[in-house]
ZADO-1210 file (C-alpha; in nm, 4 decimals, padded with zeros to 6 digits):
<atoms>
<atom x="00.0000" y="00.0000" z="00.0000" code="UNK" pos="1"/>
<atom x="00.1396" y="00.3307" z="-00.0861" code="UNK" pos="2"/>
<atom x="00.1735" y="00.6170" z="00.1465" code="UNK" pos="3"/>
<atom x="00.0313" y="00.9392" z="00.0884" code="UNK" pos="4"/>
<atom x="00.2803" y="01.2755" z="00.0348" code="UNK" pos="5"/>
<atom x="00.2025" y="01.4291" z="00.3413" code="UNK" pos="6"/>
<atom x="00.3429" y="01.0636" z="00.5037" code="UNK" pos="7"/>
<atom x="00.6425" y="01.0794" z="00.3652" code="UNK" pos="8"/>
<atom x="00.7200" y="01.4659" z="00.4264" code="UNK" pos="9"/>
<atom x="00.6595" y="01.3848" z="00.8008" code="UNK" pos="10"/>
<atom x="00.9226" y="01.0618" z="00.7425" code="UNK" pos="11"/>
<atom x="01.1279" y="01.2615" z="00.6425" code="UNK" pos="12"/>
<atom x="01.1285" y="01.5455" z="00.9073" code="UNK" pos="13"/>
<atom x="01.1167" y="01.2793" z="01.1547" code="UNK" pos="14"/>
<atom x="01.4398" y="01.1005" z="00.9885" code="UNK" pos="15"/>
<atom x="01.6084" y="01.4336" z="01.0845" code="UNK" pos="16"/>
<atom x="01.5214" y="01.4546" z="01.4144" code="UNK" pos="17"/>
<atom x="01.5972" y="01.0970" z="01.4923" code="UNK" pos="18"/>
<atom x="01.9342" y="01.1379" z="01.3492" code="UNK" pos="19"/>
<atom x="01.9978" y="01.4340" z="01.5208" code="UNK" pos="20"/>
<atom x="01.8852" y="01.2329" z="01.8669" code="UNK" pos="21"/>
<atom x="02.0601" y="01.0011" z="01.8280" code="UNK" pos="22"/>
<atom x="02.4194" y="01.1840" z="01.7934" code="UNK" pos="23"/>
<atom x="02.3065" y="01.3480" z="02.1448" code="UNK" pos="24"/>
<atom x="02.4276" y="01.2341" z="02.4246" code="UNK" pos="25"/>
<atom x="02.2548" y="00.9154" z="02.6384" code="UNK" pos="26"/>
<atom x="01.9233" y="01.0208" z="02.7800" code="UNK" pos="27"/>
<atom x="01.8103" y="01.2812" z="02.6113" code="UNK" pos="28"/>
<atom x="01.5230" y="01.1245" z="02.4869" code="UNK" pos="29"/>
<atom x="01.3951" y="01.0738" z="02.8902" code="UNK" pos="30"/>
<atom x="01.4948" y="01.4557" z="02.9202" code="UNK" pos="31"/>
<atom x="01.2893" y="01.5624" z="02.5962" code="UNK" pos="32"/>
<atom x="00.9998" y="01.3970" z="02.7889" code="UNK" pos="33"/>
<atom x="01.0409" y="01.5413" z="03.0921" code="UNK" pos="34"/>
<atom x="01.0452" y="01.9068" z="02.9489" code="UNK" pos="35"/>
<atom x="00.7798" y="01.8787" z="02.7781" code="UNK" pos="36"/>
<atom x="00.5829" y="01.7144" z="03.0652" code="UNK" pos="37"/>
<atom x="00.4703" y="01.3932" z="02.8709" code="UNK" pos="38"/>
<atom x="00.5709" y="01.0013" z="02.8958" code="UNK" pos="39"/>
<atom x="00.8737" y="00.8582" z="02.6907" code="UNK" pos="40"/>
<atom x="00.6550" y="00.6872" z="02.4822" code="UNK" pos="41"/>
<atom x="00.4843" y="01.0301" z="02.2886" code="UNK" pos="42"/>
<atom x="00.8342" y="01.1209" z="02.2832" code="UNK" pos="43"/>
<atom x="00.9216" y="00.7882" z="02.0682" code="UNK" pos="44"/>
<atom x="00.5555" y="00.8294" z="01.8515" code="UNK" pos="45"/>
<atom x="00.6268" y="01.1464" z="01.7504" code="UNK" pos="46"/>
<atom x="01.0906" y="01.1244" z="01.6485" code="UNK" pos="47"/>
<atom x="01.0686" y="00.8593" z="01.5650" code="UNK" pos="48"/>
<atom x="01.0420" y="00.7966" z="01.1486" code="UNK" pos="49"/>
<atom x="00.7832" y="00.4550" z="01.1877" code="UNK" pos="50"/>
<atom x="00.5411" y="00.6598" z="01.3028" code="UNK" pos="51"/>
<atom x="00.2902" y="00.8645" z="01.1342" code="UNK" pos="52"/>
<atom x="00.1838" y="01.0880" z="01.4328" code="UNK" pos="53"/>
<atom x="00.3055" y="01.4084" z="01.3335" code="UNK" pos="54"/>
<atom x="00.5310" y="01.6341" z="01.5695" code="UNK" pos="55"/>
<atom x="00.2931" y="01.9303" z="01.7218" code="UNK" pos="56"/>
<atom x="00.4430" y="02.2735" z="01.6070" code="UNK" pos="57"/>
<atom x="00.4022" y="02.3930" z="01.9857" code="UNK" pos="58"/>
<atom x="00.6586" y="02.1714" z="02.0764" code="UNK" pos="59"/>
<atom x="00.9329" y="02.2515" z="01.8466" code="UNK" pos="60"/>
<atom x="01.1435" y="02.5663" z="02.0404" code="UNK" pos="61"/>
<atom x="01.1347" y="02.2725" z="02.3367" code="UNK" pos="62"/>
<atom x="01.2758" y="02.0056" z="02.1267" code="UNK" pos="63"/>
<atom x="01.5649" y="02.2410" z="01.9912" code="UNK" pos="64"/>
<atom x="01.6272" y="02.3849" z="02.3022" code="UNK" pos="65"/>
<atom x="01.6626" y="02.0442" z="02.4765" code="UNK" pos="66"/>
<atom x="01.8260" y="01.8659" z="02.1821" code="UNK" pos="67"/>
<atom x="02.0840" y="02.1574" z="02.0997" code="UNK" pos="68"/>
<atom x="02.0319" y="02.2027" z="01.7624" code="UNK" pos="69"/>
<atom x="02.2969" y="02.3708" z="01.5598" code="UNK" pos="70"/>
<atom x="02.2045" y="02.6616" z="01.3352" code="UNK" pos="71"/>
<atom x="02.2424" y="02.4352" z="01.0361" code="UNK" pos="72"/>
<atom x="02.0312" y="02.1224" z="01.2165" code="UNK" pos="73"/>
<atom x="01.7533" y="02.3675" z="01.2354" code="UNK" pos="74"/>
<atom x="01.7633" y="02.5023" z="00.9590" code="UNK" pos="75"/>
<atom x="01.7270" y="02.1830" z="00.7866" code="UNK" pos="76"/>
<atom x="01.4902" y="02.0261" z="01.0416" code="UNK" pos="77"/>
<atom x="01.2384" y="02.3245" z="00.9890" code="UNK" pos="78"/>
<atom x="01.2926" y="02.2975" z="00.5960" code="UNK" pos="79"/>
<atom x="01.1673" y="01.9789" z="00.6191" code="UNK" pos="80"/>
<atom x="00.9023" y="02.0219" z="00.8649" code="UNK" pos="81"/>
<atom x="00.7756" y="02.3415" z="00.6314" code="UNK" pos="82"/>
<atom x="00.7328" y="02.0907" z="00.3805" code="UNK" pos="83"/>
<atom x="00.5125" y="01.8658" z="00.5778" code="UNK" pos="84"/>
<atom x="00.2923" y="02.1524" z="00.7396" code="UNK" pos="85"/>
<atom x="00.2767" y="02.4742" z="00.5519" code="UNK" pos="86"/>
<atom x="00.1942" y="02.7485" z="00.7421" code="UNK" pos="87"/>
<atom x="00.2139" y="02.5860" z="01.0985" code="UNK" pos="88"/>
<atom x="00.5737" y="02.6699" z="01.1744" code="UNK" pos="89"/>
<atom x="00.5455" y="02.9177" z="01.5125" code="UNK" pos="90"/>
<atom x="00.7457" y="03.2096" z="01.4871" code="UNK" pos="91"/>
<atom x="01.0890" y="03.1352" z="01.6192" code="UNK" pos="92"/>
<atom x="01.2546" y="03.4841" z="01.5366" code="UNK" pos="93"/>
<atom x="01.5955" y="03.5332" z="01.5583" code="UNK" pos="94"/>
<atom x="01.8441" y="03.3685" z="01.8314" code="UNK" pos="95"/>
<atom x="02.0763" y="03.6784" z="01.8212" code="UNK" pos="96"/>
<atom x="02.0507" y="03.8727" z="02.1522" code="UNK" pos="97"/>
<atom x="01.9341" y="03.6095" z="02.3277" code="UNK" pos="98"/>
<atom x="02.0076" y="03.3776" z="02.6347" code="UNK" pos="99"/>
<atom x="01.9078" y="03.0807" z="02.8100" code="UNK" pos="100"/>
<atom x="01.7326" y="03.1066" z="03.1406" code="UNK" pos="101"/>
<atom x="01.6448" y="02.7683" z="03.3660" code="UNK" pos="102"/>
<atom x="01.4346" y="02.8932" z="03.6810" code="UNK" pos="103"/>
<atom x="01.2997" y="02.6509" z="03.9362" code="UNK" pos="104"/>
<atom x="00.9324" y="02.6246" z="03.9617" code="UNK" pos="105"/>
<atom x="00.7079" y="02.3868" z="04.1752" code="UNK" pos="106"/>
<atom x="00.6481" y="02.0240" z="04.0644" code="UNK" pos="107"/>
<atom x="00.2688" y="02.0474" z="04.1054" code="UNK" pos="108"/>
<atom x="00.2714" y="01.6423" z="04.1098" code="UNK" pos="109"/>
<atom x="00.0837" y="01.5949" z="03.8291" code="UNK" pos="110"/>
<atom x="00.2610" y="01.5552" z="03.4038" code="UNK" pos="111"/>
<atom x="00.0008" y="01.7729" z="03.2684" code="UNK" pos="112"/>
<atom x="-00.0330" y="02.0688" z="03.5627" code="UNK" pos="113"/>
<atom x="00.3283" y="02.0806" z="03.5204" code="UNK" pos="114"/>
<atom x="00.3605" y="02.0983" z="03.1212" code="UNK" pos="115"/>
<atom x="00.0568" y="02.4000" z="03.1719" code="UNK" pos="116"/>
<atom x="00.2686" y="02.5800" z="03.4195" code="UNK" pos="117"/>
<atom x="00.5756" y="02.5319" z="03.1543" code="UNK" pos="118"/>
<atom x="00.4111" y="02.6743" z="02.8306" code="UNK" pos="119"/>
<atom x="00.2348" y="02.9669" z="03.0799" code="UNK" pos="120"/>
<atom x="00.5827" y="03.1221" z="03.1756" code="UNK" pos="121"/>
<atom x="00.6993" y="03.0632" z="02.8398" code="UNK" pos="122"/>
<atom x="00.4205" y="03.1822" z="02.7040" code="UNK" pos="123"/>
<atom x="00.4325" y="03.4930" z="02.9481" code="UNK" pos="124"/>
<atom x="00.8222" y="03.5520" z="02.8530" code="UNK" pos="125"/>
<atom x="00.7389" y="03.5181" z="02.4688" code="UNK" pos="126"/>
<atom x="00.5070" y="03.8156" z="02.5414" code="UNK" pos="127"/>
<atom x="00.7614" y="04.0327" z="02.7705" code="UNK" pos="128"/>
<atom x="01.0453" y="03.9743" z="02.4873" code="UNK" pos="129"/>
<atom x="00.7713" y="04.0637" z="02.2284" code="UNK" pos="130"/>
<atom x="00.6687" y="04.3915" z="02.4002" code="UNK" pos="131"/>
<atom x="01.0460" y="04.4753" z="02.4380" code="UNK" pos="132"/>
<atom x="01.1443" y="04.4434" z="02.1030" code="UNK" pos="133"/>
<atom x="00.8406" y="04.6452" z="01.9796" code="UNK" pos="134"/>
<atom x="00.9469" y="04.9214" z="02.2385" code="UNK" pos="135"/>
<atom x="01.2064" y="05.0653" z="01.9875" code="UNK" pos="136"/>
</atoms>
């Protein structure tokens, strides 16, 4: 049975981003999972190339930022995702000017209280930085 285009466009993002995993260091799969607050297994549905689920665009800046993507890895990662999903990409903007920040919040003892609390202050910060650089 054939596959359809849109398939093999997310294959081939999710080649990418399985490659790039798994030149990272031991573990970074269980650390994907824990930043963005869901079990190992969605993390393994949705880099990994057998699987159709595509990769939600709302978890992209996470993946790069906990996967380390080089300039170049992104680049081509996003290329391919563009493919797959026109028009879904989020807007990344540029990484010049910025820095990382890790702050310590509560575990609130639950996956999915704790993965709301993580987009809301990056939501929140998304919002400060976007009200800053439209201060000019």
């Amino acid at each position: 049975m054939a596959r359809e285009p849109m398939e093999d466009a997310i294959m081939e993002y999710k080649t990418i981003l399985a490659q790039i995993i798994d030149n990272r260091p031991s573990g970074t799969r269980q650390r994907l999972a824990a930043a963005l607050g869901k079990h190992r297994s969605f993390v393994t549905q949705i880099t990994s190339p057998t699987y159709s689920t595509p990769l939600p665009a709302r978890h992209l800046a996470t993946i790069f930022r906990v996967c380390h993507f080089s300039p170049v890895e992104q680049d081509r990662f996003v290329e391919a995702y563009h493919a797959a999903h026109p028009g879904k990409l989020p807007e990344f903007g540029s990484s010049e000017g910025l820095r990382s920040l890790s702050l310590m919040v509560p575990d609130l003892g639950d996956d999915k209280k704790n993965r709301l609390l993580d987009e809301a202050v990056t939501d929140f910060v998304q919002k400060i930085a976007s009200l800053l650089g439209n201060a000019d």
